[in-house]
ZADO-1210 file (C-alpha; in nm, 4 decimals, padded with zeros to 6 digits):
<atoms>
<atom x="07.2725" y="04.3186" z="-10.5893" code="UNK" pos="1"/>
<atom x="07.1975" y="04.2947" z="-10.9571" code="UNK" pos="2"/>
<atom x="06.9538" y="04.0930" z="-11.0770" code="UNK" pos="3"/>
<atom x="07.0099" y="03.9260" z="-11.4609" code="UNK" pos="4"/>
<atom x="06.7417" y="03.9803" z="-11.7450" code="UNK" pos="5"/>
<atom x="06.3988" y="03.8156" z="-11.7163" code="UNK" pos="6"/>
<atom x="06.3314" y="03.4944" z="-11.8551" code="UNK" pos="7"/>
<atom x="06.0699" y="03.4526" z="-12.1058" code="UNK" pos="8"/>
<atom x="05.8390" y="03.1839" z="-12.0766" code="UNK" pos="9"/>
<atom x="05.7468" y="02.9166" z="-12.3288" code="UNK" pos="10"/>
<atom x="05.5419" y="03.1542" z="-12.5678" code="UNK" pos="11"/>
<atom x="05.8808" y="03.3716" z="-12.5446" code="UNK" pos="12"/>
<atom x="05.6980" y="03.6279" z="-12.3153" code="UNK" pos="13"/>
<atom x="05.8781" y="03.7587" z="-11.9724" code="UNK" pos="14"/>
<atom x="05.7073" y="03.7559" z="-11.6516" code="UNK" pos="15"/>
<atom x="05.6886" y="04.1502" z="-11.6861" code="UNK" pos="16"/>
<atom x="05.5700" y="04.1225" z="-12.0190" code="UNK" pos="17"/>
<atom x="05.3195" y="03.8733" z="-11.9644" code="UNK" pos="18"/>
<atom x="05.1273" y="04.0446" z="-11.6536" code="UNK" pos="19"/>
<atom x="05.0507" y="04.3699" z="-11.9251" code="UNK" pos="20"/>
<atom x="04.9411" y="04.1575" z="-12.2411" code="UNK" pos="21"/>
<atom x="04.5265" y="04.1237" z="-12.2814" code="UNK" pos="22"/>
<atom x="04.4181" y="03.7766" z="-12.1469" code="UNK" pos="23"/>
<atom x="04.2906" y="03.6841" z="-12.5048" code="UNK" pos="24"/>
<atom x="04.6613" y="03.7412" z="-12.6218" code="UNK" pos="25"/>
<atom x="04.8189" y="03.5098" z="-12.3232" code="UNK" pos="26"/>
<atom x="04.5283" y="03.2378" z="-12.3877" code="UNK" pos="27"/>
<atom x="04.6409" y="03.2495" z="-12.7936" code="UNK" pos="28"/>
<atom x="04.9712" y="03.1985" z="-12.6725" code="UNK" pos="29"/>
<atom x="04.9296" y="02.8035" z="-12.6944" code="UNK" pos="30"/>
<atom x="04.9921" y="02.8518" z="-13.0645" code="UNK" pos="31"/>
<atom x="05.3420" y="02.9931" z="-13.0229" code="UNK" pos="32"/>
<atom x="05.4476" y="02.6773" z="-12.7870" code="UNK" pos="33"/>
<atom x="05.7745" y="02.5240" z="-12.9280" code="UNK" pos="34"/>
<atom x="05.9908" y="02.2448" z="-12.8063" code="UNK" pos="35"/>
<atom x="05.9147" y="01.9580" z="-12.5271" code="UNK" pos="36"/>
<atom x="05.5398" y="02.1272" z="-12.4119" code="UNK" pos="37"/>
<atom x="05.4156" y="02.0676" z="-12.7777" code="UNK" pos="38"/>
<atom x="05.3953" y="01.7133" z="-12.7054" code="UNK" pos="39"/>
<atom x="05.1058" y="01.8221" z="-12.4401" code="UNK" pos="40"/>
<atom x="04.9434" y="01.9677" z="-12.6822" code="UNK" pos="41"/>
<atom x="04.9499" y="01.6970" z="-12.8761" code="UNK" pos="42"/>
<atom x="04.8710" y="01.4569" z="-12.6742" code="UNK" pos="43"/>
<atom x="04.5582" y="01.6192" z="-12.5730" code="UNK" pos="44"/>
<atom x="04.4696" y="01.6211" z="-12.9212" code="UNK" pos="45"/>
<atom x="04.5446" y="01.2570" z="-12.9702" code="UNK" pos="46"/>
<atom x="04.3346" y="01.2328" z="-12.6387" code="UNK" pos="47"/>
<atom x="04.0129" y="01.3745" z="-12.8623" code="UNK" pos="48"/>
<atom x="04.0852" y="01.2008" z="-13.1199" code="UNK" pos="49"/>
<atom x="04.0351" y="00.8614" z="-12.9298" code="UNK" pos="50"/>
<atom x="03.6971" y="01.0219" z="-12.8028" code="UNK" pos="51"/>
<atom x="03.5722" y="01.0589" z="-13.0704" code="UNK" pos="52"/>
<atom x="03.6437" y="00.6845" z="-13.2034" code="UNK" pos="53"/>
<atom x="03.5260" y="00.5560" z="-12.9359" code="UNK" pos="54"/>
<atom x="03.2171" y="00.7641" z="-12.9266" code="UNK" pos="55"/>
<atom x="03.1579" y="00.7184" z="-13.2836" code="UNK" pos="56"/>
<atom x="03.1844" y="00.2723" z="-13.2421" code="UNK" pos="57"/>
<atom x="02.8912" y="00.3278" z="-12.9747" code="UNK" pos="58"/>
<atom x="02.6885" y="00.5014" z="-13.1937" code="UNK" pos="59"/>
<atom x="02.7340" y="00.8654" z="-13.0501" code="UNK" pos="60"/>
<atom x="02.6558" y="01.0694" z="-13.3562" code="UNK" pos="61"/>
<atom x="02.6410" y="01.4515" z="-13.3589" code="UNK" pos="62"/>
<atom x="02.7270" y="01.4431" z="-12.9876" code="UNK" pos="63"/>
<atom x="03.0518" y="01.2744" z="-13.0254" code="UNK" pos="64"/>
<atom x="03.1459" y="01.5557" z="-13.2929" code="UNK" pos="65"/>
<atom x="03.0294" y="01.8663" z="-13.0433" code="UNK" pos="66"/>
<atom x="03.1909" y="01.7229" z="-12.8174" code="UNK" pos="67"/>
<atom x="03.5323" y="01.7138" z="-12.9834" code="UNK" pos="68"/>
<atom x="03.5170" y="02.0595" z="-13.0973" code="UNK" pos="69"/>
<atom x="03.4339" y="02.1665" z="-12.7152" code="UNK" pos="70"/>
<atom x="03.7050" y="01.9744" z="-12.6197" code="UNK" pos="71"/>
<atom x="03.9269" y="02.1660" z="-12.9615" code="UNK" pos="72"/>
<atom x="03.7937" y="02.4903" z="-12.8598" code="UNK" pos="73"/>
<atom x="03.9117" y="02.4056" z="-12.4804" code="UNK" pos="74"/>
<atom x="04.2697" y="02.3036" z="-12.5759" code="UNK" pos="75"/>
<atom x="04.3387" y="02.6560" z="-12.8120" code="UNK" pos="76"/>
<atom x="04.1676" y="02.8699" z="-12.4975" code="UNK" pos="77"/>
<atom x="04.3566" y="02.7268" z="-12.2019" code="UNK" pos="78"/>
<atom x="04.0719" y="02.7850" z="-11.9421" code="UNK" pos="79"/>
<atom x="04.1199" y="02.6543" z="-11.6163" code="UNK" pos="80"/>
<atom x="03.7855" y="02.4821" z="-11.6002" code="UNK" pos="81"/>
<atom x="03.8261" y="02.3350" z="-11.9396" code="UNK" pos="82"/>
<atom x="03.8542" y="01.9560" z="-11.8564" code="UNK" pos="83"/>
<atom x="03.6247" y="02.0109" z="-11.6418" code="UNK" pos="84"/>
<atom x="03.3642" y="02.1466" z="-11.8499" code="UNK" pos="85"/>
<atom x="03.4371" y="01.8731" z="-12.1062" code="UNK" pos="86"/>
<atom x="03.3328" y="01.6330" z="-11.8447" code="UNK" pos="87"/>
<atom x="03.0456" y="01.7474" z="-11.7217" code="UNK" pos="88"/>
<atom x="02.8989" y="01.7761" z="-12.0734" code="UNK" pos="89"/>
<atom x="03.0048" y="01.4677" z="-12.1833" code="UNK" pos="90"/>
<atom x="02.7680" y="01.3425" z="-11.8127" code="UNK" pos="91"/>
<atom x="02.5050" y="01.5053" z="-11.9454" code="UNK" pos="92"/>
<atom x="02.4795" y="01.3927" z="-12.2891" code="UNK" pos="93"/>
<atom x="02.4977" y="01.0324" z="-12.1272" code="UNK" pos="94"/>
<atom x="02.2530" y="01.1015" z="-11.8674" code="UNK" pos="95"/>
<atom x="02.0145" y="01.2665" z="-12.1452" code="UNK" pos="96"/>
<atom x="02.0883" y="00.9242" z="-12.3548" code="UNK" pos="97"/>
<atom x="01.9896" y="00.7577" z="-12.0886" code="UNK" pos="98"/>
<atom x="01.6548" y="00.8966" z="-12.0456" code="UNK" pos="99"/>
<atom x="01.5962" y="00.8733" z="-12.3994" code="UNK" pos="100"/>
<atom x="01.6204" y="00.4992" z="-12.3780" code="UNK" pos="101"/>
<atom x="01.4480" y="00.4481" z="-12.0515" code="UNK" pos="102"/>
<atom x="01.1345" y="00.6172" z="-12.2489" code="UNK" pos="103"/>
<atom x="01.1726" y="00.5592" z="-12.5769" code="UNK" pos="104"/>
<atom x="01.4058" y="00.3256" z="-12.6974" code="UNK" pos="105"/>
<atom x="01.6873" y="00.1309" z="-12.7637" code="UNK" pos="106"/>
<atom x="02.0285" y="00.2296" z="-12.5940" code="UNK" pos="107"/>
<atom x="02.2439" y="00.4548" z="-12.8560" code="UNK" pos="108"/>
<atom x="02.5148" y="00.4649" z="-12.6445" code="UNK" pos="109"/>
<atom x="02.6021" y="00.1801" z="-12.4834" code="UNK" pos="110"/>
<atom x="02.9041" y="-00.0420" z="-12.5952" code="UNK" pos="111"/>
<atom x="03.1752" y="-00.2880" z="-12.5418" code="UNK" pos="112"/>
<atom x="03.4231" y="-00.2731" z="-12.2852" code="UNK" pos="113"/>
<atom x="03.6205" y="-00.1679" z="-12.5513" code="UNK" pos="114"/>
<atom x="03.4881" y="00.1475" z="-12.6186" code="UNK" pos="115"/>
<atom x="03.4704" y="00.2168" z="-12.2483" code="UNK" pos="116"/>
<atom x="03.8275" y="00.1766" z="-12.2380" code="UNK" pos="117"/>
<atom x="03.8791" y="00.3723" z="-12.5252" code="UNK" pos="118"/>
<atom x="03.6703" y="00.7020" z="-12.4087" code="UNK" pos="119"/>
<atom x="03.8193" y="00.6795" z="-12.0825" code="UNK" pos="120"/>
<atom x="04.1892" y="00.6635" z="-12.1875" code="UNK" pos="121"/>
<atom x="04.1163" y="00.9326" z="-12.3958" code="UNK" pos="122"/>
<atom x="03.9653" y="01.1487" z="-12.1342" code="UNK" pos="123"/>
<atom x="04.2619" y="01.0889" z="-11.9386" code="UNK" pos="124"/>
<atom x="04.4765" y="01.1933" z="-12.1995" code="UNK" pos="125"/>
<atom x="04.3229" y="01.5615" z="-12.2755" code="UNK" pos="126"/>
<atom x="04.2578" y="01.5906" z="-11.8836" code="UNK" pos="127"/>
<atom x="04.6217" y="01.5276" z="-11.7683" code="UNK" pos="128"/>
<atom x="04.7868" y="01.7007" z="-12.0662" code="UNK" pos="129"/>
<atom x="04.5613" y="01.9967" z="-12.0533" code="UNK" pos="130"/>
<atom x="04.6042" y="02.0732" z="-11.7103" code="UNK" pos="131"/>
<atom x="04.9876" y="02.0073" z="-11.7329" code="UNK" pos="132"/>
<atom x="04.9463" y="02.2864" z="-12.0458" code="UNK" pos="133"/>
<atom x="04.7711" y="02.5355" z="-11.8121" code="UNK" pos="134"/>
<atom x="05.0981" y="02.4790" z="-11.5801" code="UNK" pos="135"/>
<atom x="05.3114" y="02.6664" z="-11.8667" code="UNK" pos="136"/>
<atom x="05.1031" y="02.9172" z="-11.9467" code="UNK" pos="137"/>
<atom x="04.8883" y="02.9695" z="-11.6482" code="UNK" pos="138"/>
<atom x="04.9685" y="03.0997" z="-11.2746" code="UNK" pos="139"/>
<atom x="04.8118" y="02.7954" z="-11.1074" code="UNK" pos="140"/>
<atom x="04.9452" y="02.8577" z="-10.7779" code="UNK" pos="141"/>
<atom x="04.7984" y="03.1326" z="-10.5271" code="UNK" pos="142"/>
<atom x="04.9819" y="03.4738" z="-10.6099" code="UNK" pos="143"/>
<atom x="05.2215" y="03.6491" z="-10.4335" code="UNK" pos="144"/>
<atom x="05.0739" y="04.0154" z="-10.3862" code="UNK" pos="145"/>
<atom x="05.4672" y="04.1477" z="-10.2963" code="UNK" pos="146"/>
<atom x="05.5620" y="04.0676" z="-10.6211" code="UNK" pos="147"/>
<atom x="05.4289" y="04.3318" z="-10.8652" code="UNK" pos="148"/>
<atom x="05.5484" y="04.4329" z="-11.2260" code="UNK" pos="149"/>
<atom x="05.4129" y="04.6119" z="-11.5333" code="UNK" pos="150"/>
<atom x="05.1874" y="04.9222" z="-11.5995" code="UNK" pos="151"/>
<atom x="04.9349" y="04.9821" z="-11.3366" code="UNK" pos="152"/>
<atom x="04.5429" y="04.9632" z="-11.4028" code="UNK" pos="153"/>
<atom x="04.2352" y="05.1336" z="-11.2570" code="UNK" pos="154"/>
<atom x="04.0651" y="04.8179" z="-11.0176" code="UNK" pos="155"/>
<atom x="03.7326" y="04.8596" z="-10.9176" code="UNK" pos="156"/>
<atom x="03.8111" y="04.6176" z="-10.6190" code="UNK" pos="157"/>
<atom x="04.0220" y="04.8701" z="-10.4880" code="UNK" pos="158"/>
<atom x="03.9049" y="05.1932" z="-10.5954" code="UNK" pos="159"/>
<atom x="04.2407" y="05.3004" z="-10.7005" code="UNK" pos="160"/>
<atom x="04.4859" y="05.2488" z="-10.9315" code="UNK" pos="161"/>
<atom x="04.7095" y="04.8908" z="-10.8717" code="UNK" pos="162"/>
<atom x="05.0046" y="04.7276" z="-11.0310" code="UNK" pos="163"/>
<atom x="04.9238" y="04.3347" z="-11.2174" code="UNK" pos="164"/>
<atom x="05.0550" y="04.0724" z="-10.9675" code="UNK" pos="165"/>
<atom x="05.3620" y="03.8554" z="-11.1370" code="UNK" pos="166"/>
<atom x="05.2562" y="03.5058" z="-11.2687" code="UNK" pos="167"/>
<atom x="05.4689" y="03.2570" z="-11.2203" code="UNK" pos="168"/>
<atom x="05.4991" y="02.9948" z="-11.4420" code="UNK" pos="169"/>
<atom x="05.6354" y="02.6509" z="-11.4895" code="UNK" pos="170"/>
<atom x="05.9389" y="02.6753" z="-11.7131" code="UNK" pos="171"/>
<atom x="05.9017" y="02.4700" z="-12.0646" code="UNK" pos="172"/>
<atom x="06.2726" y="02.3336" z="-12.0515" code="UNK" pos="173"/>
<atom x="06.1418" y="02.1220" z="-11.7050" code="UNK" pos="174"/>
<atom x="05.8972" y="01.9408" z="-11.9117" code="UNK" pos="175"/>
<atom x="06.1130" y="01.6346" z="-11.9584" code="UNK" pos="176"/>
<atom x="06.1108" y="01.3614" z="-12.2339" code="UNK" pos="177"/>
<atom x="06.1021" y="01.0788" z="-11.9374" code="UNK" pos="178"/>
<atom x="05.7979" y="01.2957" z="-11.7982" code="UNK" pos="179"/>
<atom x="05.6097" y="01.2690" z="-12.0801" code="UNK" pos="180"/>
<atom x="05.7166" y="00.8990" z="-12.1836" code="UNK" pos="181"/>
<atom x="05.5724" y="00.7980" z="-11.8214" code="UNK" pos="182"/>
<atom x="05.2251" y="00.9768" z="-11.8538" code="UNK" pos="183"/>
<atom x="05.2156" y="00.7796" z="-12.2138" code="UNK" pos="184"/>
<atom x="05.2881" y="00.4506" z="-12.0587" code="UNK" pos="185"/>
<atom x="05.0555" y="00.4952" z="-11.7228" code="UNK" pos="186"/>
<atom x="04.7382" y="00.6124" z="-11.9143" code="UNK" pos="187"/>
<atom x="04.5879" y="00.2874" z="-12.0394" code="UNK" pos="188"/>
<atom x="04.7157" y="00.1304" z="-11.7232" code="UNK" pos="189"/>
<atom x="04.4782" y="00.3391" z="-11.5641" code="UNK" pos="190"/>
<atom x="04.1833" y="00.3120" z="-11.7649" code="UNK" pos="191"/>
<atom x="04.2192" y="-00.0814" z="-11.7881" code="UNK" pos="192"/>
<atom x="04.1970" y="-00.0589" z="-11.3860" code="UNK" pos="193"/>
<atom x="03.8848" y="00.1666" z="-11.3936" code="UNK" pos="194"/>
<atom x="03.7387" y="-00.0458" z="-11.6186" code="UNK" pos="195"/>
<atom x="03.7789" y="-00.3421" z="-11.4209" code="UNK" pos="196"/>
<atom x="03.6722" y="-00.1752" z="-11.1094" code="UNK" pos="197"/>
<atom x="03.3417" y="-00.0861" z="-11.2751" code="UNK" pos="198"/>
<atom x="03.2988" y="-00.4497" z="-11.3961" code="UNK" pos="199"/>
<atom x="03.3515" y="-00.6023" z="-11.0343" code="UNK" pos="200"/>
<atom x="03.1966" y="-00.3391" z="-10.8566" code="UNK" pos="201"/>
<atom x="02.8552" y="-00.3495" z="-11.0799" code="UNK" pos="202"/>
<atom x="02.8184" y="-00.7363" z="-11.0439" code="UNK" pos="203"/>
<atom x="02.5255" y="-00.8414" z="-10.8514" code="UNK" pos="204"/>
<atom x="02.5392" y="-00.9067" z="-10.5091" code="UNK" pos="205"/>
<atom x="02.3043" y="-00.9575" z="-10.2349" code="UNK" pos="206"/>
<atom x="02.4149" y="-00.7344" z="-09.8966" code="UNK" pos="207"/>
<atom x="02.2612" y="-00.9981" z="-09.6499" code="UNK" pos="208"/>
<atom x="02.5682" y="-01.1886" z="-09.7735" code="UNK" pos="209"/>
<atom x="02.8587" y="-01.0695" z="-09.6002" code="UNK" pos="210"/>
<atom x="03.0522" y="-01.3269" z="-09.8580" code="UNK" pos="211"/>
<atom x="02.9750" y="-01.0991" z="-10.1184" code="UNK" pos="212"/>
<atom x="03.1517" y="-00.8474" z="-09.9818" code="UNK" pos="213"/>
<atom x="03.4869" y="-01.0286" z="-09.9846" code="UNK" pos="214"/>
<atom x="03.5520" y="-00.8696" z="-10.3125" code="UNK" pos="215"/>
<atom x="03.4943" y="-00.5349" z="-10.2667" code="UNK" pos="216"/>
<atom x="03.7453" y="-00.5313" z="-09.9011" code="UNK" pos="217"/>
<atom x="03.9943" y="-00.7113" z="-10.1209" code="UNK" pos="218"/>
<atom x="04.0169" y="-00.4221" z="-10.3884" code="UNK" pos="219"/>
<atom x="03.9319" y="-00.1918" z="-10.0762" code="UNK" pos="220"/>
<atom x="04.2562" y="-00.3411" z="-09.9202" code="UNK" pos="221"/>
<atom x="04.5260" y="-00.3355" z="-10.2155" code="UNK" pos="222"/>
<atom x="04.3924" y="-00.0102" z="-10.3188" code="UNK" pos="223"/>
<atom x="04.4838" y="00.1375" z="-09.9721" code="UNK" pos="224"/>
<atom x="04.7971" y="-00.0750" z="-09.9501" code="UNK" pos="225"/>
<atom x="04.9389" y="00.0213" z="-10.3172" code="UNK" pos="226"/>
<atom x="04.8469" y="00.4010" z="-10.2587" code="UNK" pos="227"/>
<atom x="05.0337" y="00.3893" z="-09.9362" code="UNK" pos="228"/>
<atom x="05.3454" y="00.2061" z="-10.0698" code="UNK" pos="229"/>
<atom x="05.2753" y="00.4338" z="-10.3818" code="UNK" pos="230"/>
<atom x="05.2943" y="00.7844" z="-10.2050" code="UNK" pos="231"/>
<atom x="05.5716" y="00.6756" z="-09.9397" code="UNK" pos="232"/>
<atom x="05.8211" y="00.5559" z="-10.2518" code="UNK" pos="233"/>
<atom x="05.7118" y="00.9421" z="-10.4248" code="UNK" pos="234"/>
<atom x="05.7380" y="01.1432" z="-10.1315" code="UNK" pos="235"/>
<atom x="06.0954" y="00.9322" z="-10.0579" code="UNK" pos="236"/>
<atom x="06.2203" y="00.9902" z="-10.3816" code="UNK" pos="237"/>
<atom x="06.1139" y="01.3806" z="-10.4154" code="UNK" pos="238"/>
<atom x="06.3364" y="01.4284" z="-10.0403" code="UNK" pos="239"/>
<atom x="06.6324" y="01.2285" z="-10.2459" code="UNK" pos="240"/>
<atom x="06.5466" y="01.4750" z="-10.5433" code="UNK" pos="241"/>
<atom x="06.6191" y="01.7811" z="-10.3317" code="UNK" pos="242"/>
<atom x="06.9163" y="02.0010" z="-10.3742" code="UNK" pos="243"/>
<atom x="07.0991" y="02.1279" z="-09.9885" code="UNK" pos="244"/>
<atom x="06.9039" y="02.4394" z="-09.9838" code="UNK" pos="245"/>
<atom x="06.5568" y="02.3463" z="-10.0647" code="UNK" pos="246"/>
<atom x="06.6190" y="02.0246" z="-09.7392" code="UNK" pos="247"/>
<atom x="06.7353" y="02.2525" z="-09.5232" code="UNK" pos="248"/>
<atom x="06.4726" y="02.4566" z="-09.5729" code="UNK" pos="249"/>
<atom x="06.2137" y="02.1544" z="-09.5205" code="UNK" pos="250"/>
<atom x="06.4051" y="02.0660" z="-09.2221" code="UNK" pos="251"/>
<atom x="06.3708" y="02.4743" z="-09.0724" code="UNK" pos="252"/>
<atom x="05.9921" y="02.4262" z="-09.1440" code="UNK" pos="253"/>
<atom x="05.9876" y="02.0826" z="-09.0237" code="UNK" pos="254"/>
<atom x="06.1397" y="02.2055" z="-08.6795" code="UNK" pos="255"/>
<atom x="05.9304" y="02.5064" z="-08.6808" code="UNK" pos="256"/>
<atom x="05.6233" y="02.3268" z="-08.7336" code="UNK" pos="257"/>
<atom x="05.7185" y="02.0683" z="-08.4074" code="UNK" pos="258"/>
<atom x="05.8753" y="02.2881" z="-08.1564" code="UNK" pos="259"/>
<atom x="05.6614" y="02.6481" z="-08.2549" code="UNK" pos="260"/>
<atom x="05.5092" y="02.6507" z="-07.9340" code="UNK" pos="261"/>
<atom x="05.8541" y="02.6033" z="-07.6911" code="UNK" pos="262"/>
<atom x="06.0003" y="02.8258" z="-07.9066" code="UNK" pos="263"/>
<atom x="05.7223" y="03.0539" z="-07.8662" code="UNK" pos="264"/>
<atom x="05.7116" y="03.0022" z="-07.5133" code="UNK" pos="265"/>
<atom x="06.1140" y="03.0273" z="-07.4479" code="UNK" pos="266"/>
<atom x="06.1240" y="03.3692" z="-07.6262" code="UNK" pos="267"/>
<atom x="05.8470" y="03.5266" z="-07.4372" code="UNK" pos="268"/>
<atom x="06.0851" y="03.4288" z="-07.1116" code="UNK" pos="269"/>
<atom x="06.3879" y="03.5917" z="-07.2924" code="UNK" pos="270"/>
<atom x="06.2008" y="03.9302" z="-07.3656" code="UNK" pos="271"/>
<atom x="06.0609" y="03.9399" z="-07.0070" code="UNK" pos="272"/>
<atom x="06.3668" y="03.9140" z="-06.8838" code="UNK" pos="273"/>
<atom x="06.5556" y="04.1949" z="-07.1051" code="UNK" pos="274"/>
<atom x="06.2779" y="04.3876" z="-07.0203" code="UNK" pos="275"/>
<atom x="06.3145" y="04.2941" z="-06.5843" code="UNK" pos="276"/>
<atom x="06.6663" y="04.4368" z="-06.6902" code="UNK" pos="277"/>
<atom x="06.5740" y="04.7813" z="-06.7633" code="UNK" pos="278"/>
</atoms>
C-alpha cells in the first residue's frame, strides 16, 4: 500500500524533516507560524502585556520589566518548562518582597483587587496559550520508538548508532476560531473566581466555630458539584464528537479492559484443549 507525501507542520516542516533539523532551528520555528496558531502567540503576548500593567499599578518596578522579558524570551524559545519557570520566578520575587517589607518597610507590592485580577488573567493567558503553542511545535505526548525517520546519530545512551524517533504534532488547521474565541471568553471568568476564592477563603474565622465553616463546605460543595456536571457534559460531548472508527475502538478497549481476565481465562481452556488433541 502506498502511502501519500508527508505533511508539513505549521512552520512548513515534515515529520521527517523535522526529527533531523538542530533543536535551536525547531525552537526558532515559532517565527515562521502563519494562520489560526498566530493568535496563540499573540495572545500570550497580550497575556505579558497585562503583567506587566498590572505589575507596574502595584508598584513592581524593575521586576515587573525582567519579568516580561523572561516571559518574551520564553514565548520565542518554546521550552516545555517555560510557564512554569515564569511562575516560579514571579513566587519568588513576591516572596523576596515580602521579606523586604516584613523587615524593612512598607509593602511595594501589594494592590487592589484589581491588579490581582489583572496579573492573574494575564498569567492565564501566556500559560494556556503557551502550552497550547508547544502542542504545534512540540511532541508533547510519550513517543512511539516503532516509528523512526531521518539520518541516524551516534547516542551515547546506546552506544551505537540510532535513528531520531518521529514527533508528532498537533496539526495548525485543528486550531479552530471557536477554540480560541472560548479560551478568550473563559479567562477572566476564571480569574474573577480565583479572586473571589482568595477573598472568602482569607477572611477571618475562628475554627472552634463550626459556623464558620459553612462557607468554605458551600464553595467545597458547588465546586465538586460544577466539576462533576462540568466533566460528565465534556466527556459526553467528546463520545458524540467521535467518528465510527475511533468508538469502536473505545468500545474494543472498553470490553477488553472489563472482560480481560475471562477472556484470558477462556483462551487458556481453548489452547489446552488443541493441545489434549495432539
Amino acid at each position: 500500500m502506498k502511502q501519500g507525501p508527508p505533511v508539513a507542520d505549521a512552520a512548513g516542516v515534515t515529520p521527517v524533516e523535522a526529527v533531523a533539523l538542530a533543536p535551536a532551528t525547531r525552537f526558532l520555528g515559532v517565527l515562521l507560524l502563519s494562520g489560526a496558531a498566530q493568535a496563540y502567540q499573540l495572545l500570550a503576548g497580550l497575556g505579558l502585556a497585562v503583567i506587566l500593567v498590572g505589575e507596574l499599578q502595584r508598584g513592581g518596578g524593575l521586576f515587573s520589566i525582567l519579568l516580561t522579558l523572561v516571559g518574551l524570551i520564553m514565548l520565542l524559545f518554546p521550552f516545555r518548562w517555560g510557564p512554569l519557570g515564569l511562575l516560579l520566578l514571579y513566587g519568588a520575587g513576591q516572596w523576596s518582597a515580602r521579606m523586604a517589607w516584613t523587615r524593612f518597610g512598607p509593602d511595594v507590592f501589594s494592590g487592589a483587587a484589581f491588579e490581582h485580577v489583572l496579573v492573574c488573567t494575564g498569567f492565564l493567558c501566556y500559560t494556556v496559550s503557551h502550552y497550547r503553542l508547544q502542542g504545534i511545535l512540540l511532541h508533547l505526548l510519550p513517543l512511539d520508538p516503532r516509528q523512526r525517520a531521518g539520518p541516524s546519530y551516534w547516542s551515547l545512551w546506546h552506544l551505537r548508532r540510532v535513528t531520531p524517533v518521529v514527533e508528532e504534532k498537533r496539526a495548525v488547521v485543528h486550531v479552530t476560531p471557536i477554540e480560541i474565541t472560548w479560551l478568550v471568553l473563559t479567562i477572566p471568568f476564571w480569574a474573577l473566581a480565583a479572586q473571589l476564592t482568595q477573598h472568602v477563603l482569607s477572611r477571618p474565622w475562628d475554627p472552634v466555630n463550626l459556623e464558620r465553616f459553612a462557607g468554605i463546605f458551600l464553595l467545597a460543595w458547588m465546586l465538586g458539584v460544577g466539576m462533576f456536571v462540568t466533566a460528565t457534559v465534556l466527556r459526553y460531548w467528546s463520545h458524540c464528537q467521535r467518528s465510527p472508527q475511533e468508538a469502536r475502538l473505545f468500545l474494543q478497549d472498553a470490553l477488553w479492559r472489563e472482560t480481560r481476565g475471562e477472556q484470558r481465562r477462556l483462551h487458556r481452556w481453548l489452547a489446552w484443549a488443541r493441545l489434549s488433541r495432539r
